[in-house]
N, C-alpha and C positions, 0 to 999 in steps of 0.2 A: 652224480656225473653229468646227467643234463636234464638243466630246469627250464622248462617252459616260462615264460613270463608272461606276453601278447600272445595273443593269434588274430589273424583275419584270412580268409579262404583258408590255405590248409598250410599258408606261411605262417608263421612264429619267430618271436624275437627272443631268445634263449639262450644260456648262458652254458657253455661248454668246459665242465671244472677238467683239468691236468693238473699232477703231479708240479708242473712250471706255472701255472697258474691257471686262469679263464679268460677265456675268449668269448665275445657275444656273439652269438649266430641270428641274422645268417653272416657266413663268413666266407671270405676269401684265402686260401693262403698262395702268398706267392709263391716259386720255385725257384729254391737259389743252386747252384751248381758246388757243392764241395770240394769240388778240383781245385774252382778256379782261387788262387791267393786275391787278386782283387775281380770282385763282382762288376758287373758292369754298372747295377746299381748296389752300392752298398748295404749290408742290412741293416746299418744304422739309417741310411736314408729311408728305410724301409718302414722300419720304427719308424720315423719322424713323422711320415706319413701318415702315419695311423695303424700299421699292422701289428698285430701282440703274436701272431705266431708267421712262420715259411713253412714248405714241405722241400726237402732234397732226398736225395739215393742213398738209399741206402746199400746198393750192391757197389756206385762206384766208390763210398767211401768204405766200405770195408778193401775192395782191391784196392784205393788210393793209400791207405793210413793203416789196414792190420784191424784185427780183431779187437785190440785194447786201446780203447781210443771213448773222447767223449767227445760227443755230437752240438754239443751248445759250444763246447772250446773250441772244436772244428771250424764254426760257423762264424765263432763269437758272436752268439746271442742269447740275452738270457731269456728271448719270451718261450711260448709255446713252439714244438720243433715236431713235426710230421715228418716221418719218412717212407717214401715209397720201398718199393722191393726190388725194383731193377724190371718190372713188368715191361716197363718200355723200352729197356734195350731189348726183350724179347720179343716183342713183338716188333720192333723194329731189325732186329738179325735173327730170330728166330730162336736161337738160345741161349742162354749164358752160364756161364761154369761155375755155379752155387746150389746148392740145393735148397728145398725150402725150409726144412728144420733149421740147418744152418746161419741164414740169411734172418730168419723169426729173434733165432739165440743172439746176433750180432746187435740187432734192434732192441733187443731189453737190455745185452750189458752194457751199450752205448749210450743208455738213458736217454732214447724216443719217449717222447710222451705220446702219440699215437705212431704204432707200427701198421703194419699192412704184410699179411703172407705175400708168397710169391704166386701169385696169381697167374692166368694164361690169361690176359686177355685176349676179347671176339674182336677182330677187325672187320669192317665195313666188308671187304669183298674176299671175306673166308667163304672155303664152300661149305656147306651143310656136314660134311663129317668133321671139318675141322671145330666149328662151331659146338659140336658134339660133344667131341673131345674137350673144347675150352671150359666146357659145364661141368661135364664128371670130372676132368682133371681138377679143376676149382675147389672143387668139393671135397674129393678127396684128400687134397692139403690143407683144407679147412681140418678135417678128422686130426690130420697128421699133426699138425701144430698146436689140438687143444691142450695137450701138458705143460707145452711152454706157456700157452695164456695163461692160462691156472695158476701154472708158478713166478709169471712175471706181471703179475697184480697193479704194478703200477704203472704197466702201458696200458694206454685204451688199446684194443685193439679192432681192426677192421674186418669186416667179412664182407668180397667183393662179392658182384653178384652178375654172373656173364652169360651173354647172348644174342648180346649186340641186338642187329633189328630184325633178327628171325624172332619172333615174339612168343611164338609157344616155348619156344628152349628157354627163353628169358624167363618167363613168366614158370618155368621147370623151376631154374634156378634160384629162384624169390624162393618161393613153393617152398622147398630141399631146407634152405638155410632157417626158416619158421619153421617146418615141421621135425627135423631134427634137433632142435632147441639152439642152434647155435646163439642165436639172440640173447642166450642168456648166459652166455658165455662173450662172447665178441660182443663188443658194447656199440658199435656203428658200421650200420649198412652202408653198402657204396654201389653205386651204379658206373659197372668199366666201360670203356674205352667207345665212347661217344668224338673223340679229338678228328677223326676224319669228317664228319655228318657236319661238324661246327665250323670245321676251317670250309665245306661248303656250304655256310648260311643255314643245313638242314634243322636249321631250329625246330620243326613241326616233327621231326621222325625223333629227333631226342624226345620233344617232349612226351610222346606216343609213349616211349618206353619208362619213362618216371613215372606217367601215370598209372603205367601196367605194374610196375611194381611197388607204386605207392599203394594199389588196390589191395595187396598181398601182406604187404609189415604194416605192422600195429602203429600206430600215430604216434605213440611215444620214442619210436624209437629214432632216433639221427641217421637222416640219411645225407652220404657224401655223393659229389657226382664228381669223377673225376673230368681233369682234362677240359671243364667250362671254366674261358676266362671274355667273352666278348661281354661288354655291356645289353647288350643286346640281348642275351640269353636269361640275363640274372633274373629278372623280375619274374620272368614265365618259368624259369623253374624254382624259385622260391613259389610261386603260390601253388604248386603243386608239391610243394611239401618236402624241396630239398633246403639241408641247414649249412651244408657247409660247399665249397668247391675246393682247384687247383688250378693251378694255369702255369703255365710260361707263356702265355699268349703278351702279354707288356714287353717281354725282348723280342719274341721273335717276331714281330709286330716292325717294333723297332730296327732290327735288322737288316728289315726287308723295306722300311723307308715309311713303312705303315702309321697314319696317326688316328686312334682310334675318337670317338664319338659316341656320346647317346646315341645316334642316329644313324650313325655306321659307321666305315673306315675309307680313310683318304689318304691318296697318295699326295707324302709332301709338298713334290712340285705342284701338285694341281691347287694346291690353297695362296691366294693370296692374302687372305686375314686369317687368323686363328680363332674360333668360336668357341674359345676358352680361354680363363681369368688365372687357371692357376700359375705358380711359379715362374714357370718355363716358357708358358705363352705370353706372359704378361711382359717376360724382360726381352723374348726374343720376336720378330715376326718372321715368316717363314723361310723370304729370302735370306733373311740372317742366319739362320738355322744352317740354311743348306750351301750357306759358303765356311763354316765348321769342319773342321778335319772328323773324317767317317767316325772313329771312337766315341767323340765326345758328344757329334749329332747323334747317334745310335744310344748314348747315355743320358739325354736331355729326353728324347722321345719316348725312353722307356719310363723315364719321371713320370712325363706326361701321361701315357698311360695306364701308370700305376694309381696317378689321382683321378683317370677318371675313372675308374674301375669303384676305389673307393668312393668317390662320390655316388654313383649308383648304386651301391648297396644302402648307404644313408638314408636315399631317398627311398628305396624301400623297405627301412626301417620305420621311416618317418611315416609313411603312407601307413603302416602296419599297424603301430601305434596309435592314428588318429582315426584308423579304421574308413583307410580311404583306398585300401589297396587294391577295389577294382577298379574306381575311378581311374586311377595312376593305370591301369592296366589297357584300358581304353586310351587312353594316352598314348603310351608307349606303341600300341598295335598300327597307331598310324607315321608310325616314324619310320617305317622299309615294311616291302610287301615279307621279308621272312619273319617281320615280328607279325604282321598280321595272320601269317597261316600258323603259328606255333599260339595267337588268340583262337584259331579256329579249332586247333587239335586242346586246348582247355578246356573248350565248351562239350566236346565229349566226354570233357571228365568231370561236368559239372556234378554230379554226386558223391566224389572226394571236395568240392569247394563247396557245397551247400553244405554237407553234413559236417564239417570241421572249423564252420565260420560258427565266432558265439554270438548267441540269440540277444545279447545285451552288451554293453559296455558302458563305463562310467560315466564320461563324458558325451556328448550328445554333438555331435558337428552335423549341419547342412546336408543333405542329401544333392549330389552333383548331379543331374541328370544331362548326358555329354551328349550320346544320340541313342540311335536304335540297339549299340550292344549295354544299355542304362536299363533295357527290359529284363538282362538278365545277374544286375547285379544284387545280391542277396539282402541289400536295406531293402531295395526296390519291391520284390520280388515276399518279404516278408510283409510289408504295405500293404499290398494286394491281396496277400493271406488274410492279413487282421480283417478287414474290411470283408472278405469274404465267409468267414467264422462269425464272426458279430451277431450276438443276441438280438434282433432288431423287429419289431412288431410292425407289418405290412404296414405301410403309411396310410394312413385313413382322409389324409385331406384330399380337397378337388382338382389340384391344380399341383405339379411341380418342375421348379425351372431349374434345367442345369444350366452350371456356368460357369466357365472354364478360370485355373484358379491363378490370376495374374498377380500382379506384386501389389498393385494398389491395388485388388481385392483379397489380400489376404491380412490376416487368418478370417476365415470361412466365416466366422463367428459376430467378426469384429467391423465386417465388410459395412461400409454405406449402403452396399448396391443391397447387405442382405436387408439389413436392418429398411429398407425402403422395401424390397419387395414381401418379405414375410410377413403372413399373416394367419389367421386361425386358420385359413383356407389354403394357404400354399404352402409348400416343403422347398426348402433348397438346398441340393447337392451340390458340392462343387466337381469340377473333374480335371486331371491334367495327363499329358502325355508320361506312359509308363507306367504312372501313377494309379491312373484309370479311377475310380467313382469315391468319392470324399464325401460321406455324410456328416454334417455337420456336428454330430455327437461324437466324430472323432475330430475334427478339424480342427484340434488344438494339440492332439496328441502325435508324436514325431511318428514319420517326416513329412505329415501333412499342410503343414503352416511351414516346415524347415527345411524350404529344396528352392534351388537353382536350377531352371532349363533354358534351351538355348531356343532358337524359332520354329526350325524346321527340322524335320525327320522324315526320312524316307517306309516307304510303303508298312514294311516290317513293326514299325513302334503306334503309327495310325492303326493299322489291324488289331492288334494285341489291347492295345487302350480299348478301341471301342467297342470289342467280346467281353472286358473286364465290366465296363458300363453297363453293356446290354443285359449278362449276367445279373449283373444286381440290378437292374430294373426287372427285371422277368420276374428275382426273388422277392424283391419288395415293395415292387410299383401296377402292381398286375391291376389295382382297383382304381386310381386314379383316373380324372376323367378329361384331362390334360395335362400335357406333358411340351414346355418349351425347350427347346436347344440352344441355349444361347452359343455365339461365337464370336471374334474379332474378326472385323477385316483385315488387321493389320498383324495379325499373329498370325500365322499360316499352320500352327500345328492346331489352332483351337476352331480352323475351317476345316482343316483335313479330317480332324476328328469328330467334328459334328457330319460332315456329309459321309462318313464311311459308317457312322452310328445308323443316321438316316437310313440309307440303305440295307441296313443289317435288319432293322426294327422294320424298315416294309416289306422284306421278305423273310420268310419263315419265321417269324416271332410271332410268338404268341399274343404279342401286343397287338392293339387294334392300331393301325395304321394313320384312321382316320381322328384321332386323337396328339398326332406328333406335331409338332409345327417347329421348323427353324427362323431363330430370327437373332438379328446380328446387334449386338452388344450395345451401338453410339445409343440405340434408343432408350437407354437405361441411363445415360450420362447425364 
């Protein structure tokens, strides 16, 4: 049902089997309307694009069409079809006139390839008994509908999991659905009704709650998030471990004049170039766009947003794949201050990304070191382990010189500067920012010789580097009877980290102080 393929953090590229076929996760599905006879984007346009499955209602198509009806002829589509339960007209009017056995039963003889009970979803500003309620009632219709799972074998089916951002009831309702086994029964988790938190940017309080209940369900199992469709969201909640989404965020984006972005969203008047190639930007530019009678601008826009929606997922597919996906994460954190606070609420959950990142992969790519969040990404951060484990017999020479590890000084081994300065009597280590102490018995072994850093870093990756150093000096340099600092004037990270070494090593180390000496690089040239 679902195979893992990649992982990098606690993202995964994986392949999602239905009854209609497969889809690769992580995935998107759009939300098409079954009312409507024509979409605004067609779901062939949709397909074209790239989508193999949609999600629509499944409550308004049973009131639109009757009980005896099939859901792909409905739509006319043959990929993958999700259908919700009408959860959102209830929480958007409070009730609606189906019940949930009922609504379950319509979803398998309609031929859903994944259903969904009828769930309560938590809304953002329920009060705490409501919230209550959304949980045990959830629950409960979980109970109620396991016959129909059993008997309709060829839906996946979903088990929601609600509590919005009161986190103990969330974290109840994870709880509940693993320890009552439903997992093995309903084949994908879903995390409700986040769609208020998103449409205000709250990227950090969504992610708060994927992490709290990715803490809870087993790794193997698929989780959905509903209701996330901003570019902006996707990459940060894929590396905490979500595989699939939903949206209608591409229309009603578009409705509302909205043109979206990696980087955010714009209102159409306010662009005067489009900082997009696809399709729709290429043929139109904005004032053209928006002298377009309303339909077809509101059908051109939602194109738009549908490729860039797609386009972001690729890319973090791509990043996944070449195991570059925190790289790409640092990236992203600096493109709006909400990607950067939903990087700051991951880094709480760095023990769901350390523990699910694997320790190898086939191919071997470059170590990117971008700035100070490069301290915490898991190639980096395993570097610093090897080097710190390492078999290594206390250096018995008299003399050894660090020196910070530039491009024409690498690999460590191969260096002019080493091969001039080594001798029976001196040791040379290299060092770099993040990186922290390179003894030349690894300095061929990745990512020691195979990293890219940029000049400068802020106080955070100078400190960390130069404890990494000091450490292994204290460990394996305690008998030596000099010890040089080399640095560049002209690299600002390899002065910052000799004088913050400096200082480290003249107070409280156990090193003799009077043994240290800094001295700047041209003299070796």
């Amino acid at each position: 049902m679902f195979e893992i393929k990649v992982e990098d953090l606690a993202g995964r590229v994986g392949r999602l089997q239905t009854r209609s076929g497969s889809i690769e996760t992580p995935y998107l599905f759009p939300v098409v309307d079954p009312l409507l006879r024509k979409q605004v984007v067609s779901v062939r346009e949709i397909r074209d694009i790239g989508f193999r499955g949609v999600i629509t209602n499944a409550y308004l198509a049973l009131k639109g069409y009757g009980s005896d009806v099939d859901i792909h002829k409905v739509l006319g589509f043959d990929g993958v079809v999700m259908t919700d339960s009408g959860a959102y007209q209830l929480m958007q009017y409070g009730d609606v006139d189906v019940g949930n056995r009922e609504i379950m039963m319509f979803q398998c003889s309609c031929g859903s390839d994944i259903g969904v009970p009828l769930d309560i979803p938590t809304r953002y500003e329920d009060s705490r008994e409501r919230v209550v309620y959304s949980v045990i009632e959830t629950l409960r219709r979980l109970r109620e509908g396991a016959d129909i799972v059993r008997n309709c074998s060829s839906t996946l089916w979903v088990a929601p999991i609600q509590g919005g951002v009161q986190l103990d009831m969330l974290y109840l309702s994870a709880k509940r659905i693993v320890d009552e086994g439903f997992l093995g029964l309903y084949s994908i988790a879903a995390l409700g009704s986040p769609t208020t938190l998103l449409e205000r940017f709250r990227f950090d309080r969504v992610l708060e709650m994927i992490g709290l209940v990715r803490r809870v369900l087993p790794a193997s199992v698929p989780l959905h998030l509903f209701g996330a469709g901003h570019p902006l969201i996707i990459p940060f909640a894929v590396a905490l471990g979500v595989d699939t989404m939903d949206s209608a965020s591409y229309i009603l984006y578009a409705r509302d004049g909205r043109y979206m972005t990696s980087r955010g969203t714009y209102r159409i008047e306010e662009l005067e170039y489009f900082p997009c190639s696809c399709p729709v930007c290429s043929k139109y530019s904005p004032r053209e766009l928006l002298e377009l009678e309303k339909p077809e601008r509101v059908r051109l826009l939602a194109l738009h947003n549908l490729y860039i929606i797609k386009q972001e997922i690729s890319r973090v597919k791509q990043a996944i794949k070449e195991g570059r996906f925190w790289e790409y994460l640092e990236e992203v954190s600096k493109r709006h201050p909400a990607a950067r606070r939903a990087f700051e609420v991951l880094l709480r959950f760095y023990n769901i990304v350390i523990s699910r990142t694997p320790s190898a992969r086939g191919e071997t790519r470059s170590l990117m070191v971008l700035g100070d969040d490069s301290i915490y990404n898991p190639r980096a951060l395993r570097a610093r382990a090897k080097v710190s484990r390492m078999r290594m017999k206390a250096i018995d020479r008299k003399s050894l010189v660090l020196v910070p590890l530039l491009h024409k000084w690498k690999p460590l081994r191969a260096s002019p500067l080493v091969r001039k300065l080594t001798s029976s009597e001196t040791m040379i280590v290299g060092y770099a920012p993040v990186i922290g102490a390179v003894p030349i018995e690894l300095s061929d072994a990745f990512p020691f010789s195979q990293f890219e850093t940029c000049n400068e870093f802020s106080g955070r990756a100078t400190v960390t580097t130069a404890l990494e150093i000091q450490e292994f000096l204290e460990k394996f340099c305690n008998d030596v009877k000099s010890i040089k600092i080399v640095f560049c004037s002209d690299i600002a990270w390899s002065k910052d980290i000799a004088l913050e070494l400096l200082k480290n090593l003249c107070r409280g180390s156990s090193m003799h102080k009077e043994i240290i000496e800094l001295v700047c690089g041209s003299v070796y040239e």
